[in-house]
C-alpha positions as CSV (number, residue, x, y, z in Angstrom):
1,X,-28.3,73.2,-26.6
2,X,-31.2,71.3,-26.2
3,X,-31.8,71.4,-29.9
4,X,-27.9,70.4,-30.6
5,X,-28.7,67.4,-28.1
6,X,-31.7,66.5,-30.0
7,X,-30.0,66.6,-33.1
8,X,-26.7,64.4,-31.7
9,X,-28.8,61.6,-30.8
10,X,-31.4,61.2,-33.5
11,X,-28.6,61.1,-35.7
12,X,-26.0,59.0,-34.4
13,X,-28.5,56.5,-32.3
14,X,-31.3,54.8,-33.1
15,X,-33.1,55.9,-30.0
16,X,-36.1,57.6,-30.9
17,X,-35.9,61.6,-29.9
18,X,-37.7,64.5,-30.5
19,X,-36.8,66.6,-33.8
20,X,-34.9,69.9,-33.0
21,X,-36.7,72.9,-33.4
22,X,-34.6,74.2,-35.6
23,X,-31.4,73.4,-37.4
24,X,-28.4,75.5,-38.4
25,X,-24.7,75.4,-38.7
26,X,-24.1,76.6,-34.9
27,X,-26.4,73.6,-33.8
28,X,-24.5,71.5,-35.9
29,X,-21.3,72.4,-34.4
30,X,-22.5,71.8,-31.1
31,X,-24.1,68.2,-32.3
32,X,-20.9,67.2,-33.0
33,X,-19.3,68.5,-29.9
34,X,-21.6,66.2,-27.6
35,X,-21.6,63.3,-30.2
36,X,-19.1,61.1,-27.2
37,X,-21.6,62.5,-24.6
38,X,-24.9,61.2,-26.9
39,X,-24.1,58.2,-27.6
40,X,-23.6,56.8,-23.6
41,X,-26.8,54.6,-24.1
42,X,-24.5,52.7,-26.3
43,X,-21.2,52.5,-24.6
44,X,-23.5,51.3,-21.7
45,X,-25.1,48.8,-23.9
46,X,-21.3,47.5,-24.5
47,X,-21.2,47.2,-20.6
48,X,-24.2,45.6,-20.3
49,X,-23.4,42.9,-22.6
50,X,-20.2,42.8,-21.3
51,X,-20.8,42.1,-18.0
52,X,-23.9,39.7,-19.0
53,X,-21.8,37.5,-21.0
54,X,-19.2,37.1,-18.0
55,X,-22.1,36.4,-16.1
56,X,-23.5,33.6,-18.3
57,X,-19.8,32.1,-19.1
58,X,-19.6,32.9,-22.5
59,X,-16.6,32.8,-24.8
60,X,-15.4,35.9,-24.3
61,X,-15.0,36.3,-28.6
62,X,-18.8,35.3,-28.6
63,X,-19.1,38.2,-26.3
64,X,-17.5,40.6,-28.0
65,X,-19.2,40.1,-31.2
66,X,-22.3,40.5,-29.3
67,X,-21.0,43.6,-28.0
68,X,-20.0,45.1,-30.9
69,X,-23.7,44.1,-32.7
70,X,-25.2,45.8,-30.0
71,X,-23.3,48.7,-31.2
72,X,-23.8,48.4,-35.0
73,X,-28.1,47.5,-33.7
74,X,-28.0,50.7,-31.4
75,X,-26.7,52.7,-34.4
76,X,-28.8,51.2,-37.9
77,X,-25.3,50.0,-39.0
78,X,-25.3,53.9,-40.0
79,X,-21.9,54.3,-40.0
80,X,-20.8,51.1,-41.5
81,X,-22.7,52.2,-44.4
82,X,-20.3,55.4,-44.7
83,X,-17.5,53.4,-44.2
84,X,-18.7,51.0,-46.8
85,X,-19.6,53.7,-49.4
86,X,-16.2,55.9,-48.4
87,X,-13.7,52.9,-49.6
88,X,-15.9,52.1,-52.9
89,X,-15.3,55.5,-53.6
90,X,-11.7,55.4,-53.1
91,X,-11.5,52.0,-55.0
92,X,-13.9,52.6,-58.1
93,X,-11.5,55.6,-59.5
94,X,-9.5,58.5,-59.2
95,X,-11.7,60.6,-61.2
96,X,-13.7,62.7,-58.0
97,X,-17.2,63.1,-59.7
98,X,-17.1,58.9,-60.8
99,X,-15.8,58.5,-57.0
100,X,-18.9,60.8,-55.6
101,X,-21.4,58.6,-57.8
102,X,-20.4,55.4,-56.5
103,X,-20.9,56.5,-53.0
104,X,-24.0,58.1,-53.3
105,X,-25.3,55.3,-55.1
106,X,-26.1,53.2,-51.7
107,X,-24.6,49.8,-52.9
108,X,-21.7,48.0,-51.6
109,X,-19.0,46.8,-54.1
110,X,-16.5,44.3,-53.0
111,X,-13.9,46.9,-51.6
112,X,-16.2,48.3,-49.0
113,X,-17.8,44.5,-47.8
114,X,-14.1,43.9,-47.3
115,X,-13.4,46.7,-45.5
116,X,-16.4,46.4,-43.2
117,X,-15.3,43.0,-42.7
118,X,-11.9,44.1,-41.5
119,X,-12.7,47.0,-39.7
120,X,-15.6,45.1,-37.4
121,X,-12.9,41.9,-37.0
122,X,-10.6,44.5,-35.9
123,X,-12.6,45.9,-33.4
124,X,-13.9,42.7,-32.5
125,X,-10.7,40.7,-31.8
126,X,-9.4,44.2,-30.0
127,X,-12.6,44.0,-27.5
128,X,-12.1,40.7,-26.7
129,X,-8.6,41.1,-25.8
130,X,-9.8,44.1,-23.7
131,X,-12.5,42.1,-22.3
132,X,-9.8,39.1,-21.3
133,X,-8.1,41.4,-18.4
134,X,-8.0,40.4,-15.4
135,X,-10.3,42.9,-13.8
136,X,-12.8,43.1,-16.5
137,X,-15.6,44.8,-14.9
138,X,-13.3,47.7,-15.1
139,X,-12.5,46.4,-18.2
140,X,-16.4,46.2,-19.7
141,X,-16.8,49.7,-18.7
142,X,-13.5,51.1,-19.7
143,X,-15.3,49.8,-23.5
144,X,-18.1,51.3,-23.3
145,X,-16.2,54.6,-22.8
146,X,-14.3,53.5,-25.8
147,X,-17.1,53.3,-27.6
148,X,-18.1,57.1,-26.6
149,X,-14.5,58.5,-27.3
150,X,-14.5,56.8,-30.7
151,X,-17.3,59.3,-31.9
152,X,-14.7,62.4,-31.3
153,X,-13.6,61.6,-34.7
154,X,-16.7,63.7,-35.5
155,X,-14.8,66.9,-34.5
156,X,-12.2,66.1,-37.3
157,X,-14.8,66.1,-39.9
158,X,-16.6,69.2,-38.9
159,X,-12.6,71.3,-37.6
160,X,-12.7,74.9,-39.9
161,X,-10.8,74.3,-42.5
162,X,-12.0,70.4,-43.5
163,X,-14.3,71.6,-46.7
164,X,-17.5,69.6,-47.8
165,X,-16.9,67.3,-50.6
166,X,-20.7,67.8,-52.0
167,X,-22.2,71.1,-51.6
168,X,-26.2,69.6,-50.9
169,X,-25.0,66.2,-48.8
170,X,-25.4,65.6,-45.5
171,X,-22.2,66.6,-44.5
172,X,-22.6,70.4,-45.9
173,X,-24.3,71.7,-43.0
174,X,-21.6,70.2,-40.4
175,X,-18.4,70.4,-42.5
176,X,-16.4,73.4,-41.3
177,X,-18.4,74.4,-37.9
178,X,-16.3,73.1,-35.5
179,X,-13.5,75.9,-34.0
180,X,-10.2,74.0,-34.5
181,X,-9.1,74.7,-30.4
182,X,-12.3,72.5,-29.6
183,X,-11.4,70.7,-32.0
184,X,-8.3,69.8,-30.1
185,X,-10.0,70.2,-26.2
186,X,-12.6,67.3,-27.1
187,X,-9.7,65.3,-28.2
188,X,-7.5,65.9,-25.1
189,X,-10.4,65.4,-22.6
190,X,-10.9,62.1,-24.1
191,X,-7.5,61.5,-24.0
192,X,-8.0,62.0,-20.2
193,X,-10.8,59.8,-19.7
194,X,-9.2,57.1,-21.0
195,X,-6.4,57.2,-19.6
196,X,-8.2,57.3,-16.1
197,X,-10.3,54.7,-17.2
198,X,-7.2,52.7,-18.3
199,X,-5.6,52.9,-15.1
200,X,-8.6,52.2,-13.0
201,X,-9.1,48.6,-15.5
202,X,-5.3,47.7,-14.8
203,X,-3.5,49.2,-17.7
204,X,-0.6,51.4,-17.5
205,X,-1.6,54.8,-17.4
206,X,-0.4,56.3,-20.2
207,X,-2.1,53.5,-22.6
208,X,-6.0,55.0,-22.6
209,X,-3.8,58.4,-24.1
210,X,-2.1,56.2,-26.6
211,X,-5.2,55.1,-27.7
212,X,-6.4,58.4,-27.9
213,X,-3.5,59.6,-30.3
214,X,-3.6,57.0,-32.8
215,X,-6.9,56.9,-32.9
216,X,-6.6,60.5,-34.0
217,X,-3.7,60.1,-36.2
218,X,-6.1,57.3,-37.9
219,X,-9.0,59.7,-38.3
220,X,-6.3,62.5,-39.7
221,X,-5.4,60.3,-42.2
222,X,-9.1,59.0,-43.4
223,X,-9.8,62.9,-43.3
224,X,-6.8,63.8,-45.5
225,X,-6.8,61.4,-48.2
226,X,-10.8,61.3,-48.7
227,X,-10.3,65.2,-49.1
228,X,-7.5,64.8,-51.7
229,X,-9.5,62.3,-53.6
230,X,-13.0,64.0,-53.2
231,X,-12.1,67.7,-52.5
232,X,-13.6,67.3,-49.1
233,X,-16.0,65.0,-46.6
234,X,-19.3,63.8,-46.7
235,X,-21.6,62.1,-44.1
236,X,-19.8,59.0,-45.5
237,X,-16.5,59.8,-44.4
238,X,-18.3,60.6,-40.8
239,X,-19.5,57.4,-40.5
240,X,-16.0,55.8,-41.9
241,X,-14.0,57.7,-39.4
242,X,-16.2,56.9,-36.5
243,X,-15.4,53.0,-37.3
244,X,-11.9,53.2,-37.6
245,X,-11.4,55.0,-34.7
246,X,-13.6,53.1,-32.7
247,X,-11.1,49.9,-34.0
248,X,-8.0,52.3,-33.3
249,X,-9.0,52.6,-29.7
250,X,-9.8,49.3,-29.1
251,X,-6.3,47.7,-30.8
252,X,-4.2,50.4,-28.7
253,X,-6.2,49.9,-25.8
254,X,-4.9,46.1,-26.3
């Protein structure tokens, strides 16, 4: 475990940590699990900002894109990159091995600026609404958790039965470790969190499991057409999912 929490958070944080001993498919698969649980440093850098911006009177749309860059900082802009990449490949053709090339080739093309433009307005107009409750204290933390139960999407990628799209990328040692009924437990216990959190911030109850679903149903359908087009995922499609649900959650939680 301590090597699958080594792994989690050199990979999906910036913060430095030490390199696992060793890694295999079974530490993968546990990675992924904690993925929500590893990234906390930056759901509580969300909070932080948050609650510092109140604090100094700032707009609270200045506040969420500070929030949100704290995020994309805390990260290397990691994931944004796979989202990037992930729609160029869907945009440049329907021919897979073309499709592969243009995402492994590292540069941005016009369709995946856009989308990263979108996707990070998104999740920056849905914060800001979040942050505009009433009680939003409970409302800057209730965020940060956001942030965490936006990295379930991971789960998705790596469920048995999800194939690899490349056979040497990143995503080939991941792809396929993850039992489907844990799949589905990481999913409902975030569910769960939300939906307290919710509550506790002044939302209805049942609105933090809302969020939940159809940030789900968004990752499901990133997962499904990037496996018809490619023939599977790569680390690319990780990172894509991992935005969109992050903007899912947010918009729902709104």
């Amino acid at each position: 475990m301590l090597d699958a929490w080594r792994l989690a958070v050199g990979t999906l944080t910036a913060i430095p940590a030490r390199p696992p001993t060793t890694v295999d498919r079974r530490r993968a698969s546990a990675a992924m699990v904690l993925a929500p649980a590893a990234v906390l440093p930056l759901g509580a850098a969300v909070t932080c900002v948050a609650l510092a911006g109140h604090w100094l009177q700032l707009p609270v749309l200045v506040i969420a894109l500070l929030a949100i860059g704290a995020v994309t900082l805390g990260n290397r802009a990691f994931h944004l990159d796979g989202l990037s990449d992930t729609v160029d490949g869907l945009a440049a053709s329907y021919d897979r091995e073309r499709s592969l090339l243009v995402m492994k080739s590292g540069t941005s093309g016009p369709a995946g600026v856009v989308a990263i433009v979108l996707v990070l307005g998104i999740q920056v107009a849905g914060l800001a609404s979040l942050l505009s409750l009433p009680d939003w204290w409970q409302a800057a933390i209730l965020a940060g958790i956001a942030v965490c139960a936006s990295r379930a999407a991971l789960v998705v990628c790596c469920a048995r039965g999800v194939p690899a799209a490349r056979a040497d990328g990143l995503g080939s040692t991941y792809t396929q470790t993850v039992p489907v009924p844990v799949t589905v437990s990481v999913w409902a216990l975030s569910a769960v969190v939300l939906a307290v959190t919710g509550a506790w911030a002044g939302l209805e109850w049942w609105r933090g499991a809302l969020a939940a679903f159809v940030a789900l149903a968004a990752v499901l359908a990133v997962v499904a057409r990037t496996t018809r087009r490619f023939g599977g995922v790569t680390g690319d499609v990780f990172g894509a999912s991992i935005e969109v649900a992050l903007a899912a959650i947010l918009v729902a939680l709104t």
